[in-house]
N, C-alpha and C positions, 0 to 999 in steps of 0.2 A: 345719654348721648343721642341726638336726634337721627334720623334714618337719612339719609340723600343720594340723589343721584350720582352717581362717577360720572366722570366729564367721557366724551369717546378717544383721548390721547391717554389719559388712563387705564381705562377699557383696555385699548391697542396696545398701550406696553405690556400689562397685563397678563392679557395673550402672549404678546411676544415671550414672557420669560415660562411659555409654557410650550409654545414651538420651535422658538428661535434660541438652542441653548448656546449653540456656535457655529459656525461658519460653514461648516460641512450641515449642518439642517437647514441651512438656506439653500444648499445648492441640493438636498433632497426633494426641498420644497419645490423648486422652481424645473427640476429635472421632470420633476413626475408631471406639475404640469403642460411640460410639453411635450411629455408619452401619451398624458391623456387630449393631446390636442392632436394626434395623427403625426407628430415629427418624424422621421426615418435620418434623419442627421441632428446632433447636439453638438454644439461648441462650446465647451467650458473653458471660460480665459481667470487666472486668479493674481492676486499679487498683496506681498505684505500675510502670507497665510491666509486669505480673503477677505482680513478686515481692511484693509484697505479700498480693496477692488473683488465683484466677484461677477461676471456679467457670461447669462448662457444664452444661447442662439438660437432657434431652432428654426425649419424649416413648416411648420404647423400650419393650421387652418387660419392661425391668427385671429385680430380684434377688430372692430369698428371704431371708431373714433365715438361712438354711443356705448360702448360696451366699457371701453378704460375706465371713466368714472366709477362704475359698477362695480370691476374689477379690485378695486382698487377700496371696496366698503366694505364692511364688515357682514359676513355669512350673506353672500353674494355667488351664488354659484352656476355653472351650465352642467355640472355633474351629478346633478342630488335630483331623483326624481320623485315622484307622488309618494312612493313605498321607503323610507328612508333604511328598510331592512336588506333594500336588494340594492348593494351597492356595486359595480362595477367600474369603477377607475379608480385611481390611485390616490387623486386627493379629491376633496369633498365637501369640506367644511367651511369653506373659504373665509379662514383665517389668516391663511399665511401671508398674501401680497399687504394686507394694511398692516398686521404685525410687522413684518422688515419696514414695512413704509417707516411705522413709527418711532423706530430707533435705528436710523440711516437717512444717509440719502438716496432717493429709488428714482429711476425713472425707467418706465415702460415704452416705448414704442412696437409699434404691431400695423400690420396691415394684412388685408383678407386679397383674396385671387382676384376680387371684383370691386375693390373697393380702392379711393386712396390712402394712404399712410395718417397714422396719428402720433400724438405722444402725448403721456401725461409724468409731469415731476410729484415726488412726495418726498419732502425735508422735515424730518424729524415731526410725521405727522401734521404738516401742514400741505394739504393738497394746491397745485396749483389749476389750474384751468387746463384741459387737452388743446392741443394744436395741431395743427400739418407738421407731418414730417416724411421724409422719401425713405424708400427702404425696399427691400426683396419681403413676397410674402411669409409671414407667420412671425413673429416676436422678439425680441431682444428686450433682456433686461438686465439691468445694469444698477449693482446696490456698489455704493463707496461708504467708506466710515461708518462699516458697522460698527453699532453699539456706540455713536456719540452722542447719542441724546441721552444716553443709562452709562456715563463713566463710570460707575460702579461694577456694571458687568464684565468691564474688561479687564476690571484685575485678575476675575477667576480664568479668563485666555491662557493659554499653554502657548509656548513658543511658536515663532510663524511656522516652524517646519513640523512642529505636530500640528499645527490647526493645517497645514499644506497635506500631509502624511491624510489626516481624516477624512479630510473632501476628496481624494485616491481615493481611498477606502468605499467611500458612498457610490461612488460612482461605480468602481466594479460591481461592487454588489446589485446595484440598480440594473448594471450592464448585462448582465447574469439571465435573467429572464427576459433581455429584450433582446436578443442577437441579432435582427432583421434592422437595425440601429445602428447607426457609426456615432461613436461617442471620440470626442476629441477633448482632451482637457490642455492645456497649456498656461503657462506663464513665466516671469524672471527668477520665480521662487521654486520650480521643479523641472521636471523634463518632461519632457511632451508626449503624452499617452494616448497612441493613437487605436482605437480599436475599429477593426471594418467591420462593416454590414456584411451578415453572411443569409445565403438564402439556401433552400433544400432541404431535407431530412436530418443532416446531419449539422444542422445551422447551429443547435445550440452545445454538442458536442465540440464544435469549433469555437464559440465563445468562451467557452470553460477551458478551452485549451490556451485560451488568449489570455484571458485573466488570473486563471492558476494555474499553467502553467502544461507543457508536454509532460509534462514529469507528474502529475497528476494522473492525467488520463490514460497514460502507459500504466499505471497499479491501480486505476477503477475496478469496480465492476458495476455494470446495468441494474436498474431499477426499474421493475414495471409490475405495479399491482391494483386491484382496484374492490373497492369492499362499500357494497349497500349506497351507491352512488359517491363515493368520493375513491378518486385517482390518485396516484404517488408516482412518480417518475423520477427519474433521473439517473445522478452515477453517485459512489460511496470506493471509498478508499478500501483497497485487503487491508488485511490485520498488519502487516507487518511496514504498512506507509502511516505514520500517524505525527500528530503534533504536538508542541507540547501546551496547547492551549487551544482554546473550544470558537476560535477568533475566524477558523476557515472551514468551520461547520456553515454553511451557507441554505439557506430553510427558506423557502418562498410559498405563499398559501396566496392563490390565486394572482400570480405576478407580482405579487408584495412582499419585498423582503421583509421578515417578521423576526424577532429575537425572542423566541416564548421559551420560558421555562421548562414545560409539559414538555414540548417538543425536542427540546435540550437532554431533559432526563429520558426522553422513549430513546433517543438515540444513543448515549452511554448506554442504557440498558440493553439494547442492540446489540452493543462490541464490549460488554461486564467480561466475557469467559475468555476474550483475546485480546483484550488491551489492559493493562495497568490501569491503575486508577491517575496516573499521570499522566496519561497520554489520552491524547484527542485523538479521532476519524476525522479526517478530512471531508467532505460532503456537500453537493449541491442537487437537493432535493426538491422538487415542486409539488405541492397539494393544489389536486383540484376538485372545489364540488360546488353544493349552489351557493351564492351566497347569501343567501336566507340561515344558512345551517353554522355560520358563523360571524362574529360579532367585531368589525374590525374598530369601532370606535368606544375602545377601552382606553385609549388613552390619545393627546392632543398630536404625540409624535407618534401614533400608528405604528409604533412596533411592535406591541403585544396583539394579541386576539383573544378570542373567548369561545370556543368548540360548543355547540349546542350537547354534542356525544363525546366529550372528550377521550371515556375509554375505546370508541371506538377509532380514533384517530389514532391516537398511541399503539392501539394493535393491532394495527396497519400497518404504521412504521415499524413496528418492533418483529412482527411477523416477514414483513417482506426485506427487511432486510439481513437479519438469520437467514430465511432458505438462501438468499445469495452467495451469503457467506457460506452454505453447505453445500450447493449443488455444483460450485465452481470449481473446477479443479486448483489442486494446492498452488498456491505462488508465491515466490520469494519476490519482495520491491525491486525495482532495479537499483533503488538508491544504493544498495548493498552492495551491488555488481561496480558501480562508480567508486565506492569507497575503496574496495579492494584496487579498482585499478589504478586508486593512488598511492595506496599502499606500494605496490609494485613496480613503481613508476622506477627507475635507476635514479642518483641521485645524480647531482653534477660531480663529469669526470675529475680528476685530479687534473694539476698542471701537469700534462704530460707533453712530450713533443709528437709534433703530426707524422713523425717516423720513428718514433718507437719512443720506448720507455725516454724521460727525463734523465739526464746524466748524475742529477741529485739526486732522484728517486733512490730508493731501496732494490733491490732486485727482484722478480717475482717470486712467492715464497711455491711453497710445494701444495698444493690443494688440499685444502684444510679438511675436505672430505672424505680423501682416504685415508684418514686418523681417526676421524672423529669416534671415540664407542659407542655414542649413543642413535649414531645416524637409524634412520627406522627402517629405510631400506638399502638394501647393497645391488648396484648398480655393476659395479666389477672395478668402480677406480683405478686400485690396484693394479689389480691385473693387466691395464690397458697397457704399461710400458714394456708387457713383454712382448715381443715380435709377432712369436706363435699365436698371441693373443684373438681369441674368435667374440665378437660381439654375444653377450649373453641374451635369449630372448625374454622377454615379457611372457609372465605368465596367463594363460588364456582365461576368458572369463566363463565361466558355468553357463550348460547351454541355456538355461532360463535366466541366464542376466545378460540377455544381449545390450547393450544401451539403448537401440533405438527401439527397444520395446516396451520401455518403461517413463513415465514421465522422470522420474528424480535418477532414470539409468541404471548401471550396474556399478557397485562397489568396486571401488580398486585399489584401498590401502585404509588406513588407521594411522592417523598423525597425534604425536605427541597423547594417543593415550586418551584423545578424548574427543576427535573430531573426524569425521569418515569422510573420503574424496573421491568422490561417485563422478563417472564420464556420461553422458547421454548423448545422442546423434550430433548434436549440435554443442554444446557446453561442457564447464566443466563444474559440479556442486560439491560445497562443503559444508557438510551435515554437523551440527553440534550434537552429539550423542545424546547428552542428558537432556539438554533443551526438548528434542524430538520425542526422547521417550518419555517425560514429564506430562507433554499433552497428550501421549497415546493413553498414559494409562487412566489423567484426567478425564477424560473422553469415555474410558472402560464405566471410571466410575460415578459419574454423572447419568450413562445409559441404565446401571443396576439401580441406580438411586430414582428415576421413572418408570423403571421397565415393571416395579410389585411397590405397593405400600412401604414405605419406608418402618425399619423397625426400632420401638419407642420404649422407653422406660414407664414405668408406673409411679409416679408419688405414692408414698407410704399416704401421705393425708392430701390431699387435693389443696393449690395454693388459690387462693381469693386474691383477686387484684381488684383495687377499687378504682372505678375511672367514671369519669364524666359522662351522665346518660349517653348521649350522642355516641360515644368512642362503643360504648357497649351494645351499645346493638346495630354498630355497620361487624366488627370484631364477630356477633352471633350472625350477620348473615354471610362471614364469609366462614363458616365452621368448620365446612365440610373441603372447602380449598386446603386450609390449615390442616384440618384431620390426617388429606392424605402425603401432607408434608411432613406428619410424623407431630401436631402438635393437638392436641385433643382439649375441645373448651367448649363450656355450655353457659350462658346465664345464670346467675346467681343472684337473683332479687335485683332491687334496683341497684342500677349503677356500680355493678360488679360481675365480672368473670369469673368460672371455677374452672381452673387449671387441672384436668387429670391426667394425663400425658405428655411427655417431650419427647422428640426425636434421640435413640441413642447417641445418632454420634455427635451431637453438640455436649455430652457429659455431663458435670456441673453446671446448670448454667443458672443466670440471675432471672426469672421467671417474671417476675412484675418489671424489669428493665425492658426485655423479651417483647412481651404483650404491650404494654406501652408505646413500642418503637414501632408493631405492626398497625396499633390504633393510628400513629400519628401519619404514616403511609397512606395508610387505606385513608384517611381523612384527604389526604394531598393529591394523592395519585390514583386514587381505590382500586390500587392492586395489593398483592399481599408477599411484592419483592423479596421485600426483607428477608424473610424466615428463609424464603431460596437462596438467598446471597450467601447467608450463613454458612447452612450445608456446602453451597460449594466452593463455600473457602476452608472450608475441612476438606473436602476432597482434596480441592487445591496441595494443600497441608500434604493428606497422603502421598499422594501423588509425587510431590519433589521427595518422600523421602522416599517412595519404594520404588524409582525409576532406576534405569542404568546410572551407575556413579560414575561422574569425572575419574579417568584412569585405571579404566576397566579396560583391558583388551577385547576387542571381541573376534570372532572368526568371523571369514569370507560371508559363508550361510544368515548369523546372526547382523552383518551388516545387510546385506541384501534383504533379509526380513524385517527389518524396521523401514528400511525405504521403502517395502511393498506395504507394509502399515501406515507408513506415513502420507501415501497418494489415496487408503481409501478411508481416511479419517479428515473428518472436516475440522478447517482450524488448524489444520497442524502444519501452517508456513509461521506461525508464532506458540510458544510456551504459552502457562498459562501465568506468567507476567508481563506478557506484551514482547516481549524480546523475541527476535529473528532466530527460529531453528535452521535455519541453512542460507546458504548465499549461492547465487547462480552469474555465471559467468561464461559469456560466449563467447564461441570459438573466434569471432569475429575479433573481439575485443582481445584475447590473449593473441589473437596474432599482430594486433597491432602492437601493443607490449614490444614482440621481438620485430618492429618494423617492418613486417609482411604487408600493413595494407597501408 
């Protein structure tokens, strides 16, 4: 079959089905470029989920009526300079305006501070001539019927209210890194998303609270570290705020929202000892360094990268966000504090009459609590109908548990056998026993498990794993990692490992499955995870069974000594399955409860 040219409508679709997968990457496409055109105001209008209509506004530097033709070709750009290594704006390639051109209808207009107004149309890759047109400076573009010239693309479309639901999506995210921005989305197929321009120190702390929410940024904690010229910023969810999918992990490397793998796993690996394996951290983190040092055109939709040092980007994230999670004091979400205060909300009254009981009604019975055997504490019920009757006090709390001397307060009861009800200056906490002591003693055994070599069994005979040159000698240069994780291994001729130690407390275990799983790591990640996950899901293991047990009484002293463990142990607002060991609740909020505020 002979070689020939593709025609440039070819070409252009081409591309398109490698930028333009749906409706929300057009509005990626045409957003960024007018972040990278200087805009401080964006108008996104959609309708039909954007295949019908998708047209965004900006306030930009704008085009000349000599530039839209340009615009409008293929790898045509004002953002690519001599060094294609050092990229600094968001898009680059200039594929995307003739892609859409070529499977829609597109038309551009634009006009410059000193210039007049132009316009150019593109229908289904046929360009028409630019002309005059009026207009306020910087650009409007305007795509209708995407994907009519590719009918076939539009079977794989999702409903308008997911292709509506995704262009949301894009734009927060987008929104996220530019907070000095007012982003406006609108149209008949959503509700109108209006985000303001905020300016100051705390510009993007207010974006983040606009886009995800006050309920985010009330259970953050700050992010700030910086390692051999690349910067981490931002804010990260406590342990005890998370999600159930990894969709509001938000990761930006140099103003670019990115979706990278590496970056995905440093961050689980980050919250492994206090989240579940079910549960997401919430997250919007920004990397900054040169960009020489990383590679943003790995793919046509620029949402992956390529780290020149990748293990040093990962243990940056992974490091800076640990100490956060250790050096902050313990906290419970507030989500937890809401849930309780609906729990305790009254339900709706009975038909009663607005002067007393209903004449249908029943009669009030006798307070069920001065019968009750099992009530946990005695308040004097009883006693109350006798005359002589003297209110009984409260018994005082130990001078060392004042509340307002403690963060988690002083104990002041044991409910049902398994849950402690601590008072502090301000709130009132209810400690889950076992949960709390789960992670203390996790925590105990995780420190003996770094604090000396871990101790290892001997093979009777040394096991031989046979692996793939490669896997065996990244596996000999991480030996001595291994070693002091309790798993002892040396080269064995080609293309083999000789296994003479394992960690005791893994037991039995399958030694060439073992080795194998750290090769395929260390080849991914070139870390040596693995073997540490292990142990500390043995720990983990111990841990729930040698903790206090559900329905254990304890005394006054043994409450108050787990909530003084539990303020100087880090981690310990969650177990270690991600589950909330206490719930905090303000004075504020139980008095609303009984209508005080």
């Amino acid at each position: 079959m002979p070689i020939r040219q593709l025609s440039d409508s070819v070409i252009n679709q081409i591309a398109a089905g490698e930028v333009i997968e749906r409706p929300a990457s057009v509005v990626k496409e045409l957003v960024e470029n007018a972040l990278d055109a200087g805009a401080t105001r964006i108008e996104i209008a959609t309708a039909g989920g954007g295949l019908s209509l998708l047209r965004v506004a900006d306030n930009g530097c704008g085009m000349t009526a000599e530039d839209l033709p340009l615009a409008i070709g293929r790898h045509c750009t004002s953002k690519l300079q001599a060094d294609i290594f050092d990229i600094r704006s968001l898009g680059f390639r200039g594929e995307a305006l003739p892609s859409i051109g070529s499977v829609s209808r597109l038309s551009i207009r634009s006009r410059t501070l000193h210039d007049e107004g132009a316009e150019i149309r593109v229908e289904g890759g046929v360009v028409s001539p630019p002309r005059p047109a009026a207009g306020n400076p910087g650009t409007v573009v305007e795509v209708r019927d995407l994907f009519f010239a590719t009918p076939a693309r539009l079977k794989f479309m999702k409903s308008e209210r997911a292709e509506a639901t995704a262009i949301s999506d894009i734009v927060k995210r987008i929104a996220i890194a530019f907070p000095q921005v007012r982003f406006t989305l609108s149209g008949p197929d959503r509700t109108t998303l209006d985000l303001p321009a905020h300016q100051g120190d705390d510009a993007r702390l207010l974006r983040i609270a606009d886009v995800l929410g006050r309920e985010f940024t009330d259970n953050s904690l700050p992010i700030e570290a910086e390692r051999e010229g690349v910067s981490l910023s931002g804010h990260v969810s406590i342990p005890a705020y998370s999600r159930a999918n990894a969709l509001h992990a938000h990761m930006y490397v140099n103003g670019r929202p990115v979706r990278d793998k590496m970056l995905a796993g440093a961050i689980r690996g980050a919250y492994a000892d206090v989240l579940s394996r079910d549960r997401s951290p919430v997250t919007a983190l920004f990397l900054t360094l040169d960009p020489s040092l990383v590679d943003v055109n790995v793919h046509p939709a620029k949402a992956d990268v390529r780290f020149r040092d990748p293990g040093l980007v990962r243990g940056l994230l992974v490091g800076a966000i640990r100490h956060a999670l250790t050096i902050n004091d313990v906290r419970a979400a507030t989500t937890g504090a809401e849930g309780l205060m609906q729990a305790f909300r009254p339900a709706a009254p009975a038909d009663r009459s607005s002067y007393g009981w209903n004449a249908a009604a029943p009669a009030p019975q006798e307070n069920p609590y001065t019968q009750s055997p099992s009530r946990p504490l005695d308040f004097g019920f009883a006693e109350s109908a006798r005359s002589d009757y003297q209110p009984r006090p409260f018994p005082e709390a130990a001078p060392d548990t004042t509340p307002a001397d403690h963060t988690l307060g002083a104990a002041r009861a044991q409910v049902h056998e398994n849950y402690i009800v601590a008072q502090t200056a301000d709130s009132l906490i209810i400690v889950d026993q076992h949960a709390a002591h789960e992670r203390l003693v996790y925590e105990a055994l995780k420190t003996s498990l770094h604090a000396k070599p871990l101790a290892t069994q001997m093979l009777l005979l040394p096991e031989i794993v046979d692996l793939p040159e490669d896997d065996a000698t990244r596996l000999a240069a991480h030996a001595a990692t291994l070693g002091r994780l309790g798993l002892v291994l040396e080269r064995f001729g080609p293309g083999a490992v000789a296994v003479r130690e394992t960690p005791a407390m893994l037991g039995e275990v399958d030694v060439p499955g073992l080795v194998r799983d750290l090769a395929d790591e260390i080849a991914d990640s070139e870390t040596t995870d693995a073997l540490e996950r292990k142990l500390h899901a043995i720990a983990s293991r111990m841990a729930c069974h040698g903790s206090v047990r559900s329905g254990r009484r304890l005394r006054a002293e043994e409450m108050n000594a787990l909530l003084r463990q539990m303020e100087a142990t880090p981690g310990s607002g969650t177990c270690n399955h991600g589950r909330p060991t206490y719930i905090e609740l303000k004075l504020h909020d139980i008095e609303r409860l009984f209508g005080r505020r």
